[in-house]
FISE-713013 format. One record per residue: x, y, z of N, C-alpha, C in turn. Coordinates in steps of 0.02 Angstrom, whole numbers, plus 50000, padded with zeros to 5 digits. Layout:
XYZXYZXYZ...
END
This chain:
500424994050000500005000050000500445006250000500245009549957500745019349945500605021050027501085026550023501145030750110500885036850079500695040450107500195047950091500955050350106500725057450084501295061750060500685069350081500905071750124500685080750156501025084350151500725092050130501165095350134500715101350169501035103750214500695112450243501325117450262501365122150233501845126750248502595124550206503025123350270503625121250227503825113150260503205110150288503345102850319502975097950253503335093450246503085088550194503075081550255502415078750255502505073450306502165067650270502525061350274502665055250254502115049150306501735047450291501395042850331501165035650307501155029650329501095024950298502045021350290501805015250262502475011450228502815016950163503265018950187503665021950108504265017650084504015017150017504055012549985504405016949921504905011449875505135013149818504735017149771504165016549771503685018749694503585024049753503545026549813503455030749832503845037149814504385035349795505015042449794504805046749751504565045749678504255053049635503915056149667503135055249695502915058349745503295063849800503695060449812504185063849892504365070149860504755066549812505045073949772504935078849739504355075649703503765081849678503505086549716503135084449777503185088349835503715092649874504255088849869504765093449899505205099049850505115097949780505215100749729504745109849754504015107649748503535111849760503685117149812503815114149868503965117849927504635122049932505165119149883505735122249874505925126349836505805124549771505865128149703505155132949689504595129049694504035135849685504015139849740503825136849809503545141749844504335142549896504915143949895505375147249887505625144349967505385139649999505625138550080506355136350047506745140450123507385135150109507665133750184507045132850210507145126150273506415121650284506535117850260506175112150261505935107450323505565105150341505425099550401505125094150376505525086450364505385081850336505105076650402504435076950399504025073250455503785065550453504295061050490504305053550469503685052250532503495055150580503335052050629502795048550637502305048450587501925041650562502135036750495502495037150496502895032850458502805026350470502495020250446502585015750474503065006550440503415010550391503915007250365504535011450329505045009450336505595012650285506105008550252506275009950208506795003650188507295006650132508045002550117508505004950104508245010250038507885006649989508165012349900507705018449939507235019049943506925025949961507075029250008507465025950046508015034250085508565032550094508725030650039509115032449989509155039749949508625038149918508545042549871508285049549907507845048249946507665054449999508535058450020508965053950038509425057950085509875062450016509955058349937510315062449894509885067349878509265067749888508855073549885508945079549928509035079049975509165082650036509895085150030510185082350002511225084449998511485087149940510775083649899510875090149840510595098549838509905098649912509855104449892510175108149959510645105549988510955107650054511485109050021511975107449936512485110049913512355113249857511875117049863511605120149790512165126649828512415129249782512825136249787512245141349797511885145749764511275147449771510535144649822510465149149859510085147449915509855139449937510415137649952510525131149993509785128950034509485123250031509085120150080509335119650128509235119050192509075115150266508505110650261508455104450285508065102650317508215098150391507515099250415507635098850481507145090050495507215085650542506895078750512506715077450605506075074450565505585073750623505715065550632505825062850683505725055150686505305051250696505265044250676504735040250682504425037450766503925040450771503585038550816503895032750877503795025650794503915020550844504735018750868504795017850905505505016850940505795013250903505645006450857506135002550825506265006150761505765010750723505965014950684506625020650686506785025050732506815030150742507515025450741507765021250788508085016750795508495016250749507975013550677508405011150615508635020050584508125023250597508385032050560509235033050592509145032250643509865032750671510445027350666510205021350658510955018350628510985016250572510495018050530510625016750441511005023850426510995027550471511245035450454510845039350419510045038650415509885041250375509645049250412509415048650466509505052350494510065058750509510635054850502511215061050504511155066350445511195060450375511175063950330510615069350290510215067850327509515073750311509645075950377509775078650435509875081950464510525084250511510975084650495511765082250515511795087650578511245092950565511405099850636511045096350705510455089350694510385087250763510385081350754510915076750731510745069450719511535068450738511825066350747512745063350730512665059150686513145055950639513315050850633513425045450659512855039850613513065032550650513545029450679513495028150720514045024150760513975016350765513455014050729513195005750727513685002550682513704997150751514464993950737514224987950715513734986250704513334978150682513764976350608513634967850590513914967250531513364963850499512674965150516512234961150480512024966650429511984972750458511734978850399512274984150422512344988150353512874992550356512414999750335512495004550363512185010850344512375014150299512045019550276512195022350229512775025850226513265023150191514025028750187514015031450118514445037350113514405041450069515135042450033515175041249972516015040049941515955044049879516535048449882516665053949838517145052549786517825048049783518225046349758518295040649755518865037849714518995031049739519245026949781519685030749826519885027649889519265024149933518695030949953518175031249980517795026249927517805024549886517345018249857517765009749868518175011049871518455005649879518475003049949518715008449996518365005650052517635004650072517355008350057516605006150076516404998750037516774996949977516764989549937516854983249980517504987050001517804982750066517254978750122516794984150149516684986450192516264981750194515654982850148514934978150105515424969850112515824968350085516084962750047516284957150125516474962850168516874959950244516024959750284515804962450267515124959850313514834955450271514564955150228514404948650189515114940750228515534941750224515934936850243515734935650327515414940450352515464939450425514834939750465514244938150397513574938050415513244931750398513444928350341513154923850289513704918950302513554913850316513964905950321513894901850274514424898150252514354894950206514064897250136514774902050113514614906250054515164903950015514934903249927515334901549895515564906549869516304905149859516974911849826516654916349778516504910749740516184915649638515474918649663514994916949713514574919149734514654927849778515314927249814515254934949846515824937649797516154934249753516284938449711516184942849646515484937849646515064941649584514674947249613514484945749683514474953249726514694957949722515404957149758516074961549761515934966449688515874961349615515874965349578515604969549541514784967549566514304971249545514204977649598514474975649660514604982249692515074987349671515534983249660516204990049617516024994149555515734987549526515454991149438515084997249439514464996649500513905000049497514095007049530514555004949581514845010849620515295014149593515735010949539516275013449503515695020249426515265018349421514675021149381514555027449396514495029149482514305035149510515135039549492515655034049494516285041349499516305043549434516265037249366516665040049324515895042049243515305041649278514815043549206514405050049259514055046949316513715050849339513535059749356514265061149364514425068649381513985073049419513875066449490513615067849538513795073649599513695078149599514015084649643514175083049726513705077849741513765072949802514335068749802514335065749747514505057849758513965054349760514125046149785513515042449805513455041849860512955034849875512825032749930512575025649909512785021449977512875016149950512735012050016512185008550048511875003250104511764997450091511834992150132511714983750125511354981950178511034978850173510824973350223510764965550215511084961450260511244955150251510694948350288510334944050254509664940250273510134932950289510324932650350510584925550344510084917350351509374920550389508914914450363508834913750277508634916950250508394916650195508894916550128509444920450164510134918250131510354924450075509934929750093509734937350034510314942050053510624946349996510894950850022510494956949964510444963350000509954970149956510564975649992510634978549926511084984049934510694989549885510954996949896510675002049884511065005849840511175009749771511675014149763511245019749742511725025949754511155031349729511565038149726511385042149664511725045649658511375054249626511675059849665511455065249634511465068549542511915064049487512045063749448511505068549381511775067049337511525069249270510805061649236510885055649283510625052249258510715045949201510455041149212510795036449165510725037249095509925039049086509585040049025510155047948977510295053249026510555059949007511425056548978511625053349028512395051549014512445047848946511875044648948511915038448886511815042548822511475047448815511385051548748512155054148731512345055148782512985059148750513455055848706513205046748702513745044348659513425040448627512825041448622512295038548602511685043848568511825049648524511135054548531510495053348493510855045448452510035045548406509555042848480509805041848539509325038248556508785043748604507995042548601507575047548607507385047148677506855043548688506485043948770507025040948833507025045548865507385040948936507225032548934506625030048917506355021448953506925019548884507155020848826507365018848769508375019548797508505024848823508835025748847509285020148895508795019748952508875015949002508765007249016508365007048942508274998048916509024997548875509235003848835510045002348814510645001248850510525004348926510955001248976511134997249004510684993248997510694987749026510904980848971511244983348910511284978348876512134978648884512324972348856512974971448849513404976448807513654978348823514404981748789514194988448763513624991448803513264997548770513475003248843513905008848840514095012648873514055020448837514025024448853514255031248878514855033348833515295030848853516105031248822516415026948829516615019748748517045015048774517735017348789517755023848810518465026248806518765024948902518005023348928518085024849001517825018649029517275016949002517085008849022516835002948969516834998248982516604991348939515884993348921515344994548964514914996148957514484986548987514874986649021514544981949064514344980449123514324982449160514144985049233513334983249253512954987149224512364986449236512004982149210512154978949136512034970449113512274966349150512834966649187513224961749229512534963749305512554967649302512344967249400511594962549373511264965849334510414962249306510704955449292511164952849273511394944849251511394943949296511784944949369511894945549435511094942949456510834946849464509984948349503509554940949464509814940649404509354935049369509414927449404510054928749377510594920549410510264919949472510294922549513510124922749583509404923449597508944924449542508124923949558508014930149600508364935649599508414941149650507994945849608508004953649631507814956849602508014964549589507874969849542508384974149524507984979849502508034985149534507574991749514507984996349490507815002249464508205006149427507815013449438507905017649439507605024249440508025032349434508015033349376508225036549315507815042349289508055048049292507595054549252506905051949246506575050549185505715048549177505675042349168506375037349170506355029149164506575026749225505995021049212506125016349276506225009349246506465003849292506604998749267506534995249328506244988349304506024982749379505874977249342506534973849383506804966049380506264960549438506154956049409505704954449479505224949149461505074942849497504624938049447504914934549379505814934349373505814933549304505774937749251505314944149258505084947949207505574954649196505594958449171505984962149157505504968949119505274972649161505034978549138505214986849150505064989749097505094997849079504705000449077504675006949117504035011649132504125018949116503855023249095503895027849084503685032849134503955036449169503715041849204503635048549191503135050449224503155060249212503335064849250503515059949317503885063649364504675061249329504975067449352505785065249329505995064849423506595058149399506895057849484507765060249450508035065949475508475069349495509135063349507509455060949475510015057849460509825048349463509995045949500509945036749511509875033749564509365029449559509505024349652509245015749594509775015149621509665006949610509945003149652509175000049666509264993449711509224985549678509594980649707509484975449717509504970949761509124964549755509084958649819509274950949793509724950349796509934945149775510224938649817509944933849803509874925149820510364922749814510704919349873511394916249872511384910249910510604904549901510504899249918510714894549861510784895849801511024891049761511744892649740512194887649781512654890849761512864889849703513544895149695513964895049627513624898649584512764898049587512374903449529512684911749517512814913849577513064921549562513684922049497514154919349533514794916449507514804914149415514104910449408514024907649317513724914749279513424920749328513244925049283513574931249257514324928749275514904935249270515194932249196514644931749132514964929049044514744934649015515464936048967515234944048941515534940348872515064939248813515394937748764515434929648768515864924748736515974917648765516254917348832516434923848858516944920848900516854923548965517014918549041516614921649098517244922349116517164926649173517524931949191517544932149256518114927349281518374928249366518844935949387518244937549428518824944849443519284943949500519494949049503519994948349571519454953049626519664947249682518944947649733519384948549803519124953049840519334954249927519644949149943519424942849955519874935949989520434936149951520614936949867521134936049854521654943649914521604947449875521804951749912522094954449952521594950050018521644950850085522004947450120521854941650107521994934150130522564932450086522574930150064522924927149996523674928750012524294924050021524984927450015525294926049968526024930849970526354929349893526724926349905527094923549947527384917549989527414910749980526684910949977526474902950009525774901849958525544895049983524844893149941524384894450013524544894750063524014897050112523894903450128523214903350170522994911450193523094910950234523244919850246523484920450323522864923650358522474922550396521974925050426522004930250492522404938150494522604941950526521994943350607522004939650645521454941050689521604947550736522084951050730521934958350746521674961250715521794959250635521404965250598520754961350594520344956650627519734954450587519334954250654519434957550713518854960850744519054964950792518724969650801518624976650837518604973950934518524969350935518564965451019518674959151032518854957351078519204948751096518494946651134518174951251168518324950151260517274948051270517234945651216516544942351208516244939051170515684934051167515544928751128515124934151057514834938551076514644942851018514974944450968515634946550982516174949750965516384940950907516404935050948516804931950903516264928750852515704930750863515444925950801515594929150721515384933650711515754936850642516294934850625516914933450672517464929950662517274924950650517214921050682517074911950657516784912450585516194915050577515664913950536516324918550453516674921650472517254923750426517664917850410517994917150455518524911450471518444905650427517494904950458517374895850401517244898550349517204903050314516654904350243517464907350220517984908150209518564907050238519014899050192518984896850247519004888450251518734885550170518004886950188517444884250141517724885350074518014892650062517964892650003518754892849965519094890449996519694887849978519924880549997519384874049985519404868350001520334867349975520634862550026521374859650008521804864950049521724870650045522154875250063522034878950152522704877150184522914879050233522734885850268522484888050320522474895150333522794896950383523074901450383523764900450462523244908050485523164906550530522894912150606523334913150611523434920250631523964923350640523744928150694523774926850763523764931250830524364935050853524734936850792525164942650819524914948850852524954951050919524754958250931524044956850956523894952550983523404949951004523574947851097523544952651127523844950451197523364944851242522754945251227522134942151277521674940051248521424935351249520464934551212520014930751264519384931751273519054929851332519014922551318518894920951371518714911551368517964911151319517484916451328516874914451291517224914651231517644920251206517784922851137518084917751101518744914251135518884907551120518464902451102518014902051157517474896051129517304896951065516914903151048516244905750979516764905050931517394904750940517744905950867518204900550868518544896350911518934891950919518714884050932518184885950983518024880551000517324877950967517164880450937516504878450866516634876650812517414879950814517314880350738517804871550754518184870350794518504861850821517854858650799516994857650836516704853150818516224854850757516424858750732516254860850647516474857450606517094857550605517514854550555517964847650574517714843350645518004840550683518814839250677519014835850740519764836450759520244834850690520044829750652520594829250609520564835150562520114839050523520274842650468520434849850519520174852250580520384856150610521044857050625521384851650626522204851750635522384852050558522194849150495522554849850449522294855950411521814860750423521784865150408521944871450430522134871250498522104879350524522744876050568523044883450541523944882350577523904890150631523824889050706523644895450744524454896850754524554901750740525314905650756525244914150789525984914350810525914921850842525384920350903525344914950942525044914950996525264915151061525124920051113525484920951176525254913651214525694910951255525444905651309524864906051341524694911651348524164914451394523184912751344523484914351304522974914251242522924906451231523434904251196523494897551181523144891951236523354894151304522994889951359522234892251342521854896651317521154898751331520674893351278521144895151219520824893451155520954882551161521534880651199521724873751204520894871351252520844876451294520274875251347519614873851320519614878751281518914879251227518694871451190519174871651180519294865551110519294859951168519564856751216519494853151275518814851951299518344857851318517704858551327517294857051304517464859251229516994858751150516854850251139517634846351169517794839551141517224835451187517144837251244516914833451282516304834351305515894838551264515134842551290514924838351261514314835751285513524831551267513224837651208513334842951200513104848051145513534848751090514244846051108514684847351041514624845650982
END
């Protein structure tokens, strides 16, 4: 069901589930209140709100940062929160909140690895880490994930995000959110950008082509770009191959074209509201494995990229990974703290069957006895005692440590639950 959309004075208030097909609306209205009738402080009123979700604020917050950097009489807006407590909740650690109101909100501080909030990347350093970022929580949310599977991720995240630096000529940058479903096995990420638009960019190297929906059905095909001087022109055929393979699904929202993946079907819509640069979402299925992984063929030929685990993990040394456990969590000193590790560690393991991983606890002075257990001593009757010894070589371990984690694994051996 649509969320009503009010407007009195210079407050535009949002009530109901807001929803993707909701965003022309938002903006038409907030267009109204800004550009005709001349406010340039705004009050964006969620507090009957009774759903929100990643693409539409999304697109709400590049709305708001585009008219908060207009050189010429700059917006404010000021943001009302949702009523209900688990709402207001998510306004504040998806960040969406900061970013439509940064004068009374802070920035997120949510340290979770099941959903990542909205971060904002201007360059490529800043895209690459936030790639990182998406790619290391997927590894530390989702168990038992196959390699070609988060790396057809990895790359439909880079492609799509690499889109906003080098066609978009977004005055923002983007923005870019995930959230990770480990029952159901889903990962939905968000990109979105203040830009010129997909349909606008594509004429420029493309001008016989006429309506935005004509535009934006050409994007999505193989080897059809902007400028092959700058990209393949595969990115956005690859991420929809991506969304297919995986039975997932893939929205698009573009100047007066829209596009929605979903059911198998593959449709183009024409709009008369124009949406002010790009938000594309997708949700994509990583219960069958290896599917992500078969839909990265451009031409005859598929296409293994170079993916975070290589990277990260991977040495130039040796045929094993080194698994750095200082750098792979933010605390020792609790069972919370180590499950992301473990659930890293085996998906890890998993997807380099044959090959050795040396733990490496250099600089690691202490870890709690629970922390030991969730990551040491699970992962012993996971993979039981024999492949646990021929797979994981623990080094750089203090005595002190080594007695915790020997304890774990002792405990683990002999529990009626192990």
């Amino acid at each position: 069901m649509a969320s009503r959309i009010e407007t009195s004075s210079n407050h535009l208030k949002v009530l109901g589930r807001f929803e993707l097909t909701d965003v022309r609306r938002f903006t038409a209205a907030l267009h109204i209140l800004t550009a005709r009738q001349g406010h340039e402080a705004v009050v964006l009123d969620f507090s009957d709100v009774g759903g929100a979700y990643l693409g539409p604020m999304a697109a709400v917050c590049v709305e708001i940062l585009m008219l908060r950097s207009r050189p010429v009489r700059p917006v404010n807006a000021r943001l009302v929160l949702p009523t209900q407590p688990r709402l207001a909740t998510l306004f504040r650690n998806s960040n969406w909140a900061h970013l439509i109101d940064p004068d009374n909100h802070r920035s997120s501080t949510y340290k979770g690895y099941v959903n990542l909030p909205l971060i904002r990347f201007q360059n490529p350093q800043e895209q690459k880490k936030v790639v990182d970022q998406l790619v290391d929580a997927i590894l530390c949310s989702m168990p038992v994930m196959d390699r070609l599977d988060v790396a057809a991720i990895e790359w439909a995240l880079n492609e799509v995000t690499d889109n906003v630096l080098v066609h978009a000529r977004s005055p923002i940058g983007g923005l870019v959110q995930m959230s990770t479903f480990k029952t159901t096995r889903r990962v939905e990420f968000v990109v979105a950008d203040g830009g010129a638009g997909i349909p606008s960019t594509m004429r420029e190297g493309h001008p016989e082509i006429g309506e935005d929906i004509r535009a934006l059905e050409q994007a999505v095909r193989e080897g059809v770009t902007r400028d092959p001087k700058v990209g393949q022109g595969n990115g956005l055929y690859g991420t929809l191959e991506v969304a297919r393979a995986s039975e997932g699904t893939m929205h698009i929202y573009s100047c007066k074209a829209r596009l929605d993946y979903e059911n198998h079907e593959l449709r183009l819509t024409r709009e008369d509201v124009p949406f002010r640069g790009t938000v594309l979402t997708a949700s994509l299925d990583s219960s069958n494995a290896a599917a992500l992984g078969e839909a990265l063929k451009f031409g005859d030929r598929k296409w293994i990229p170079l993916d975070y685990v290589e990277t990260r993990f991977e040495s130039d040394t040796s045929d094993a990974l080194i698994f750095r456990l200082g750098q792979e969590a933010e605390s020792f000193g609790s069972r919370v703290a180590g499950e992301p590790v473990r659930t890293k560690l085996a998906n890890i393991i998993q997807m380099n069957l044959g090959r050795r991983v040396i733990v490496d606890l250099e600089g690691v002075p202490l870890i709690s006895s629970s922390f030991a257990d969730e990551v040491f001593g699970k992962l012993f009757v996971a993979l039981g005692p024999l492949r646990f010894g021929q797979v994981l070589d623990i080094r750089g371990v203090s005595a002190t440590v080594r007695s915790l984690i020997d304890k774990a694994i002792v405990q683990r051996s002999g529990s009626k639950d192990a």
